[in-house]
C-alpha positions as CSV (number, residue, x, y, z in Angstrom):
1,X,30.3,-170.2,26.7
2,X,31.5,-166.5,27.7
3,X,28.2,-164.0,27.9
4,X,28.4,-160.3,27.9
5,X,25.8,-159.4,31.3
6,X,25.0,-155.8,31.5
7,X,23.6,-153.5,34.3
8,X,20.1,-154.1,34.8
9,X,17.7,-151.5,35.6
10,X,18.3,-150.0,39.1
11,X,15.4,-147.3,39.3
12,X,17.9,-144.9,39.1
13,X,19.6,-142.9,36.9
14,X,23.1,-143.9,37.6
15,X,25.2,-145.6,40.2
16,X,28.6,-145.4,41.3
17,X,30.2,-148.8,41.8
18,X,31.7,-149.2,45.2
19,X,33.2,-152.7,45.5
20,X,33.5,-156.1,43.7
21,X,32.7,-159.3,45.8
22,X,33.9,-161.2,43.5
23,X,37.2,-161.6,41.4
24,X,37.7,-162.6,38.1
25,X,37.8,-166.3,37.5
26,X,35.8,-167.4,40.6
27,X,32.7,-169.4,40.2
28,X,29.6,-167.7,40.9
29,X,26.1,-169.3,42.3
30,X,22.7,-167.6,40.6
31,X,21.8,-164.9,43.0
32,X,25.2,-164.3,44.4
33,X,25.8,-160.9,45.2
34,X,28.6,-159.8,43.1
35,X,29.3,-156.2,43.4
36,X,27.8,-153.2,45.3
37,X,26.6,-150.1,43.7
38,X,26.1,-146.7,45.9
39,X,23.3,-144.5,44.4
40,X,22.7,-140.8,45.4
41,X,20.0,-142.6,48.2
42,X,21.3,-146.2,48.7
43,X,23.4,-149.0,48.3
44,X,22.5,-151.6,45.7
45,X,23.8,-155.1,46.1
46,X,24.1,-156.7,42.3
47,X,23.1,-160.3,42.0
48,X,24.6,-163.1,39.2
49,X,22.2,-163.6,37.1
50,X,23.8,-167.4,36.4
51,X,25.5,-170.5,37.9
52,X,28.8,-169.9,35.8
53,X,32.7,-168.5,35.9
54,X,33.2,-164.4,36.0
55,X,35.8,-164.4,33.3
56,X,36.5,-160.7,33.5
57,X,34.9,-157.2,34.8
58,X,33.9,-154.3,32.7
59,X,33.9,-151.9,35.2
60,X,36.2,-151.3,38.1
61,X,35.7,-149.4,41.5
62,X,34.7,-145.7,41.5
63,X,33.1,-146.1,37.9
64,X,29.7,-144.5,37.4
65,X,27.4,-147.0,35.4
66,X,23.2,-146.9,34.0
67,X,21.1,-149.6,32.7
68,X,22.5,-151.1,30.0
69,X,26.4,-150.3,30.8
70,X,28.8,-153.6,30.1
71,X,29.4,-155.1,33.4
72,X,30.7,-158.5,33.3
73,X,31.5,-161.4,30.9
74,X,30.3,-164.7,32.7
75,X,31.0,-168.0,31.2
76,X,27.7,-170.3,31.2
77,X,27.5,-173.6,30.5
78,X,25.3,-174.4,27.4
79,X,25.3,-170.4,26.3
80,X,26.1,-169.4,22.8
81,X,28.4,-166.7,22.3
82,X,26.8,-163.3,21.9
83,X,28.7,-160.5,20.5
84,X,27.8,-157.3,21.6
85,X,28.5,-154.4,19.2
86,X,30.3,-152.7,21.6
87,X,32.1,-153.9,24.7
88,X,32.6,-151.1,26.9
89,X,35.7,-150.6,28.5
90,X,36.1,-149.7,32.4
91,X,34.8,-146.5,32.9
92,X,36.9,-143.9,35.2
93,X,35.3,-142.5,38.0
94,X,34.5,-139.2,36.4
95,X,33.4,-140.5,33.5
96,X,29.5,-140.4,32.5
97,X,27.7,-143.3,31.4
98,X,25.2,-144.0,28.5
99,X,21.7,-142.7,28.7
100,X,20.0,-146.3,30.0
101,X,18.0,-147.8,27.6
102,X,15.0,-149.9,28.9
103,X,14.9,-152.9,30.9
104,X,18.3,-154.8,29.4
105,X,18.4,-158.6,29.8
106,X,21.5,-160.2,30.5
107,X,21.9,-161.0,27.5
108,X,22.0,-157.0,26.1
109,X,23.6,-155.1,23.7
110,X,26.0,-152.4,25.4
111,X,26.1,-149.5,25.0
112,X,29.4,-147.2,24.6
113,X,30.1,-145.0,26.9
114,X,31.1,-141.3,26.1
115,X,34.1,-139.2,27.2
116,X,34.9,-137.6,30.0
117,X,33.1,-134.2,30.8
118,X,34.6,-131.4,29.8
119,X,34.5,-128.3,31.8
120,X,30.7,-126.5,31.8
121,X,31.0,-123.4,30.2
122,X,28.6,-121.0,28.1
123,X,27.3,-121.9,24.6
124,X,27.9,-119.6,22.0
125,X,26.0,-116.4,21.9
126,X,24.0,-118.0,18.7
127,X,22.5,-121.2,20.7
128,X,21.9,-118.9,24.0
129,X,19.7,-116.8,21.8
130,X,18.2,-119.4,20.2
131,X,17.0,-120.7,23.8
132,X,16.9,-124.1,22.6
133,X,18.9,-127.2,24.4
134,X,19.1,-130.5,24.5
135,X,18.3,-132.4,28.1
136,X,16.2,-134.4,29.5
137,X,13.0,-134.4,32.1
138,X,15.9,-135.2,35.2
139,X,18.0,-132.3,34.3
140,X,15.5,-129.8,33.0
141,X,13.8,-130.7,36.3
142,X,17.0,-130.1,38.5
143,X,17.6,-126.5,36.3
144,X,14.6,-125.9,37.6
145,X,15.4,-126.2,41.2
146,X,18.7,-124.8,41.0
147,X,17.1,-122.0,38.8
148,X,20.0,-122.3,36.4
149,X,19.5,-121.2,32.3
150,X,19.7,-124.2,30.3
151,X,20.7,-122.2,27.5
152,X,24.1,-121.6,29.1
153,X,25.7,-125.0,29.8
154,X,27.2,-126.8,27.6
155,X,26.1,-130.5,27.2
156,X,29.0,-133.3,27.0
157,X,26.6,-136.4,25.8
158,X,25.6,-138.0,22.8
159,X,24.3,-134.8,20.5
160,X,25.5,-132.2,22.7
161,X,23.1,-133.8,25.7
162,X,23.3,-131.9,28.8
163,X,24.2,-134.1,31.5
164,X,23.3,-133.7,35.7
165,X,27.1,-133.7,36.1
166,X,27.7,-130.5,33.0
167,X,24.9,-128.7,35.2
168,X,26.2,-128.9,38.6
169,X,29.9,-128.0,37.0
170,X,28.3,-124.9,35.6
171,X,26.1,-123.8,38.8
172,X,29.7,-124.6,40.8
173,X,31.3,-122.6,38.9
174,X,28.8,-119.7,38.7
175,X,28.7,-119.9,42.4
176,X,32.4,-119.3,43.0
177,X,32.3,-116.7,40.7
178,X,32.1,-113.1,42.1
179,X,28.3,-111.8,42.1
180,X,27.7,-108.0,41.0
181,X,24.4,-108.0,41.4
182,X,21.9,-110.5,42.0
183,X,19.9,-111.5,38.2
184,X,16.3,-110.4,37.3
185,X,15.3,-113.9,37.6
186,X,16.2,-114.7,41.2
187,X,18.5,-117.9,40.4
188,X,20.8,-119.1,42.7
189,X,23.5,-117.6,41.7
190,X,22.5,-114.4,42.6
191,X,22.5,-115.6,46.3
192,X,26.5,-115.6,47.2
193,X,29.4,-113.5,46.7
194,X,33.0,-115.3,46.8
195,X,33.3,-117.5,49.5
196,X,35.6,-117.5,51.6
197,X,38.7,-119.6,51.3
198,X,39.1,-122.4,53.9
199,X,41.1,-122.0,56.6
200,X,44.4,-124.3,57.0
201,X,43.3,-126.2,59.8
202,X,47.0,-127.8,60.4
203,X,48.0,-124.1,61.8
204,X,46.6,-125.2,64.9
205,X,46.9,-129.1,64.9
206,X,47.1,-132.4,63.5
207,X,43.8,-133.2,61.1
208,X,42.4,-136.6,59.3
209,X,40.6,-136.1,56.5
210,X,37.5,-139.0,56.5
211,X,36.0,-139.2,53.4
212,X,32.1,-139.2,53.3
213,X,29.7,-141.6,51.3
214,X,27.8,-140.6,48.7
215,X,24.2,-141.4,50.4
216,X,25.9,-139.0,52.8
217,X,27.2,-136.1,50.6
218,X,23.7,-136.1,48.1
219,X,22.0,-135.8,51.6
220,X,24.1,-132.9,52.2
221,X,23.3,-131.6,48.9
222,X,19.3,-132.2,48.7
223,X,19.0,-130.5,52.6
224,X,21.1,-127.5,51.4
225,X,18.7,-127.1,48.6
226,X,15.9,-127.2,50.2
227,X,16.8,-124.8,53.1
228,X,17.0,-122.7,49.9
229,X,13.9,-123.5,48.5
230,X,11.6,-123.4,51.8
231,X,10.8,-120.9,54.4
232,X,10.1,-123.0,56.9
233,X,8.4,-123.2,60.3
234,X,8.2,-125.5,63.4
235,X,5.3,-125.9,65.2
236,X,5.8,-127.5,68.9
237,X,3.0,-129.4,70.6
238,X,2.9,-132.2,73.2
239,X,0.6,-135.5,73.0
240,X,-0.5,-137.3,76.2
241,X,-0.3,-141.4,75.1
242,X,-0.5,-143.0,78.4
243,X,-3.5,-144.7,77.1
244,X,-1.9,-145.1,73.9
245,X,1.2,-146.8,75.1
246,X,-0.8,-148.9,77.2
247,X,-2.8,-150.2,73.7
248,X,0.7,-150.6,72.6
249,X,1.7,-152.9,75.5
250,X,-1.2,-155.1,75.0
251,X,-1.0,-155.5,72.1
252,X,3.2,-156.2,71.9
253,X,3.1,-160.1,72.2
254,X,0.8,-161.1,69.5
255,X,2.5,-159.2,67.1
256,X,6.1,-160.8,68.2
257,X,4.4,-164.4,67.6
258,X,3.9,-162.9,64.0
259,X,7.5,-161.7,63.9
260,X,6.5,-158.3,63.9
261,X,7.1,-155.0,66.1
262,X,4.7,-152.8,67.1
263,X,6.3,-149.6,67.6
264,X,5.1,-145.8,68.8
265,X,6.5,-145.0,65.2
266,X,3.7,-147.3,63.9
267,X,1.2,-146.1,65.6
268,X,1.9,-142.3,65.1
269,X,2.5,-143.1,61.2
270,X,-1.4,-145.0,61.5
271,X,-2.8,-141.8,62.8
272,X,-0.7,-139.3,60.8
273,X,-1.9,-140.9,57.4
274,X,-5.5,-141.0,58.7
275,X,-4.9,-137.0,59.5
276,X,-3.3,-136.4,56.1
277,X,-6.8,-137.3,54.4
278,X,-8.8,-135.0,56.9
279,X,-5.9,-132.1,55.9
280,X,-5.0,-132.6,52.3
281,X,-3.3,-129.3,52.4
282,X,-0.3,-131.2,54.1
283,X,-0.4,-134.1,51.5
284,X,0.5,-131.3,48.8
285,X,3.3,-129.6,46.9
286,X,3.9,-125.9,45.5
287,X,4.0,-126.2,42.1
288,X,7.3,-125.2,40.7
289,X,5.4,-121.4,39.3
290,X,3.8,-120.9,42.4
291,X,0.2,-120.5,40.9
292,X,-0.9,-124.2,41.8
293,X,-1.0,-126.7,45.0
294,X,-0.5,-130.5,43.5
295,X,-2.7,-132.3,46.0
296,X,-2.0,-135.8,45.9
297,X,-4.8,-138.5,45.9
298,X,-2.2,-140.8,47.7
299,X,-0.6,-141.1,51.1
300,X,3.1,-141.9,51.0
301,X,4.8,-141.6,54.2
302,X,8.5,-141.5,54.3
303,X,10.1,-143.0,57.5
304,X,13.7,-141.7,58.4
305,X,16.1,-144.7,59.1
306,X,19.5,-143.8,60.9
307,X,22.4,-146.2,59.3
308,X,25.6,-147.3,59.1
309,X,25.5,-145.5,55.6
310,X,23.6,-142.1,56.7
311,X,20.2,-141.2,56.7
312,X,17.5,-143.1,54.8
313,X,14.4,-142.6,54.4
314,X,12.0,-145.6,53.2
315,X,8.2,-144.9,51.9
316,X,5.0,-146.5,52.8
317,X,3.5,-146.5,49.9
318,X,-0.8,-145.8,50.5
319,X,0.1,-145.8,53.7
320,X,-3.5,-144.7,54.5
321,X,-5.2,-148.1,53.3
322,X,-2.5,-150.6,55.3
323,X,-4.1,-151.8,58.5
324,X,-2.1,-151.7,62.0
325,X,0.0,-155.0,61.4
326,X,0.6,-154.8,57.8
327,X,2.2,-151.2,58.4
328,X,4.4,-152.7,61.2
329,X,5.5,-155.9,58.8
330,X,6.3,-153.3,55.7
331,X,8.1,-151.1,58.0
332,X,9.9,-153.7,59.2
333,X,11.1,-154.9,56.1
334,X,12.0,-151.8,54.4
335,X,13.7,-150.3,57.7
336,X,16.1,-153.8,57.8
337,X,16.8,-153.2,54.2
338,X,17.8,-150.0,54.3
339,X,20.0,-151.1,57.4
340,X,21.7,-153.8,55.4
341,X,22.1,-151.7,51.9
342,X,19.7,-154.0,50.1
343,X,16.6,-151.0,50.1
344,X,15.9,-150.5,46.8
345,X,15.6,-147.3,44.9
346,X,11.5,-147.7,44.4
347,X,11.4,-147.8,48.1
348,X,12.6,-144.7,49.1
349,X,10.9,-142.4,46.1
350,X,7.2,-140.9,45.9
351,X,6.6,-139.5,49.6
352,X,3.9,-136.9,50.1
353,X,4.9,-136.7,54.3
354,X,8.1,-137.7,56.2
355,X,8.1,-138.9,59.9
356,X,11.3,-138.2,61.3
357,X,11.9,-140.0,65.2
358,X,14.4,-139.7,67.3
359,X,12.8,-141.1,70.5
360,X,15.1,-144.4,70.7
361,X,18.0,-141.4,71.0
362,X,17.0,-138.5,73.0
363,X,16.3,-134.7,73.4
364,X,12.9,-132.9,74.1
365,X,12.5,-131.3,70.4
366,X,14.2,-130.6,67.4
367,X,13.9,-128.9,64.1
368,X,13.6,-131.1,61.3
369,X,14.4,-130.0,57.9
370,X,11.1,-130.3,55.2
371,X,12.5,-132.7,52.5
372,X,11.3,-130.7,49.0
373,X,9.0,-130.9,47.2
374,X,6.7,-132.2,50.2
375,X,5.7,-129.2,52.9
376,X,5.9,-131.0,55.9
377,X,8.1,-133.5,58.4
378,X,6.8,-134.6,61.8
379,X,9.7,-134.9,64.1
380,X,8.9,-137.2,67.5
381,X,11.1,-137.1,70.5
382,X,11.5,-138.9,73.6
383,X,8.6,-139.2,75.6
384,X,8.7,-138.9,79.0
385,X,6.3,-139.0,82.2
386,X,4.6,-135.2,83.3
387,X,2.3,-133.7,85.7
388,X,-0.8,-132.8,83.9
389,X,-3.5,-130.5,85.6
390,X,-6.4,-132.9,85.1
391,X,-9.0,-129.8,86.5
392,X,-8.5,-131.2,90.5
393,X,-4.9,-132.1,90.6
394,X,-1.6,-132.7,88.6
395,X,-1.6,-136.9,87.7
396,X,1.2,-138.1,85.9
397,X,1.1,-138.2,82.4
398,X,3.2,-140.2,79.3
399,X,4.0,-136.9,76.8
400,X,5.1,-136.9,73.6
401,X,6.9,-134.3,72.1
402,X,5.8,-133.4,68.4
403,X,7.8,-131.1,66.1
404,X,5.8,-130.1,62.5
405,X,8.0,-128.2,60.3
406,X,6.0,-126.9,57.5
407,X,6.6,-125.3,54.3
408,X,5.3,-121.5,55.0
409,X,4.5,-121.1,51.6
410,X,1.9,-123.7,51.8
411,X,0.8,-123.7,55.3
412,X,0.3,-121.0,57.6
413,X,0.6,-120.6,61.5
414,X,-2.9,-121.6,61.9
415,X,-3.2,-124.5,60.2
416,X,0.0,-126.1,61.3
417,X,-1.6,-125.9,65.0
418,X,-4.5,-127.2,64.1
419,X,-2.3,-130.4,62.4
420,X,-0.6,-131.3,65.8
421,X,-3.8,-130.1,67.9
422,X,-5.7,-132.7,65.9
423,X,-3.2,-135.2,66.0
424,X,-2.7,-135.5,69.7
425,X,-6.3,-135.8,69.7
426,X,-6.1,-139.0,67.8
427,X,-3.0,-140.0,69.7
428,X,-4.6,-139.4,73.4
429,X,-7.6,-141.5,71.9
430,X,-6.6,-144.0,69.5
431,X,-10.3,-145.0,68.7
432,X,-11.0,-141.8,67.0
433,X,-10.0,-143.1,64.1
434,X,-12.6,-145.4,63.9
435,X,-15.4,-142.4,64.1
């Protein structure tokens, strides 16, 4: 019998749907992906739930969909019928979604989508005054960030419910807007004038417009923001692992009869979580008023992941308590994932530090950007063989280049060196951390 299946939870608030694996009227094996959703971080792939027949979609490509959305109706054998009390119809691309309700069985009650947003503009004078609005913890957080007035965007959900898309529709258009003078309050829109329009880039040749993926625009987005949010500084240092590689070495063939790789990432990550408990200051954020540092009782690292789909960054979550092996077996797992699309939201969220390489590339050092609200990113580089004055003579040397960009806020000049001092201390001599 035909079964109403709705989105499941997917940790996030909303996904857009990006393709369809599988038509309507094909038989479909339990665990079969079916359809891929793209996220503001990742690509979710969308297993059937059932052996059965996909009698039809609810949702077509380019529609935006949240826990508890209509997605399919899938004909299993033995079901009863189950009438939901509403069906939603596809959803267009700019259309929001639902609020998500909690974890929805297949066998869920859908909810009905609302209309398309309508432009962001003020509220009446009457609501602005009464500074009152109705959003939730996402949104209010993002206002936050974007130091934009609640009280000044309309909301197009259920109740007059600001939505994430109603706020960014209001800061765009404050930002094309022409600025007098920047606000009391600092916001950003007090930071640009008009920009300028784009040039026509045909005066001078043939152009192909590529689209870009969503992982890859958000990206964009999030690293614009925070180059707004942080003054930050790089601090340069070099670590001598010829011993260190050497530990690697020996080490390299009885973790491949595991299945496993033991990487310089690995090893940097093991001695950068053991340094993050030594220097909590760098396992912190700036609370959002400035008055507090949120020092976290955890360590999180966050692992940058070049893919096909753009830049990911998975978390090792208490990264501090894994030993040697099972860091290089989770990283493993959760760096394939994100190659493949399959890295689920969970695995890329609650970072307290980032570790950025680009050693299996090239270049001698680079800037990385600190990903908010953490205040700092390692950035690792290609090492390479140097003469080192060893006090009698120059002897060749394996140096790795290390490049901590830190949140000046948070961390001053002083500290930062004593971060990478400290940590090609434990690098140079792996069995420090033992002490």
């Amino acid at each position: 019998m035909a079964t109403q299946i709705a989105v499941p939870d997917l940790g996030v608030e909303q996904a857009e749907v990006i393709e369809l694996l599988v038509p309507a009227g094909a038989t479909v094996k339990k665990d079969q992906p079916i359809a891929v959703l793209e996220s503001d971080k990742a690509s979710l792939e969308l297993p059937a739930t059932e052996d059965g027949v996909l009698v039809s979609w609810s949702v077509k490509v380019g529609s935006v969909v949240k826990a508890g959305d209509a997605l399919l109706v899938l004909e299993v054998a033995g079901a009863e019928v189950v009438a939901p009390a509403a069906v939603a119809a596809p959803v267009a691309a700019s259309e929001p979604v639902a609020a998500p309700s909690a974890l929805v069985a297949p066998l869920a009650t859908v909810a009905v989508p609302q209309t398309a947003v309508a432009p962001a503009t003020a509220v009446s004078s009457d609501a602005a005054s009464a500074g009152k609005c109705h959003a939730g913890p996402a949104v209010r957080r993002l206002a936050r960030e974007l130091g934009a007035d609640l009280t000044l965007v309309t909301g197009s959900g259920p109740r007059g419910r600001i939505l994430k898309d109603d706020l960014h529709a209001w800061v765009k258009q404050r930002l094309t807007q022409p600025v007098v003078a920047a606000p009391a309050g600092g916001g950003m829109a007090g930071l640009f004038g008009d920009f300028p329009p784009e040039p026509d880039y045909t005066k001078w040749g043939a152009v192909e417009p590529k689209p870009r993926s969503r992982i890859q625009r958000k990206s964009a987005e999030n690293l614009a923001r925070s180059a707004l949010i942080v003054p930050q500084v790089t601090q340069f240092d070099l670590a001598d692992i010829t011993d260190l590689e050497a530990f690697r070495l020996s080490l390299r063939d009885s973790f491949k009869k595991d299945g496993l790789s033991l990487t310089m990432t690995v090893l940097v990550a093991k001695a950068v979580a053991y340094l993050l408990r030594e220097m909590p200051m760098f396992n912190s954020s700036l609370a959002r008023d400035g008055e507090n540092l949120v020092v976290k009782d955890y360590v999180n690292l966050g692992i940058a992941v070049d893919t096909p789909n753009g830049l990911l960054v998975p978390v090792l979550h208490n990264a501090d308590r894994m030993s040697l092996s099972e860091m290089a077996r989770k990283l493993g797992e959760l760096s394939e994932q994100a190659r493949t699309g399959k890295l689920p939201p969970a695995g890329m969220q609650g970072a307290t530090f980032t570790i950025s390489s680009l050693g299996g590339v090239g270049g001698t050092a680079f800037t990385p950007l600190v990903n908010w609200p953490e205040v700092g990113i390692l950035g690792l580089s290609r090492a390479s063989q140097q003469p080192v004055w060893d006090g009698k003579g120059f002897v060749p040397k394996l140096m790795l280049p290390l490049s901590l960009s830190y949140d000046h806020r948070v961390i001053d000049g002083a500290a930062a060196a004593r971060f990478t001092t400290r940590l090609a201390l434990l690098l140079a001599d792996i069995r420090r951390l033992l002490v």
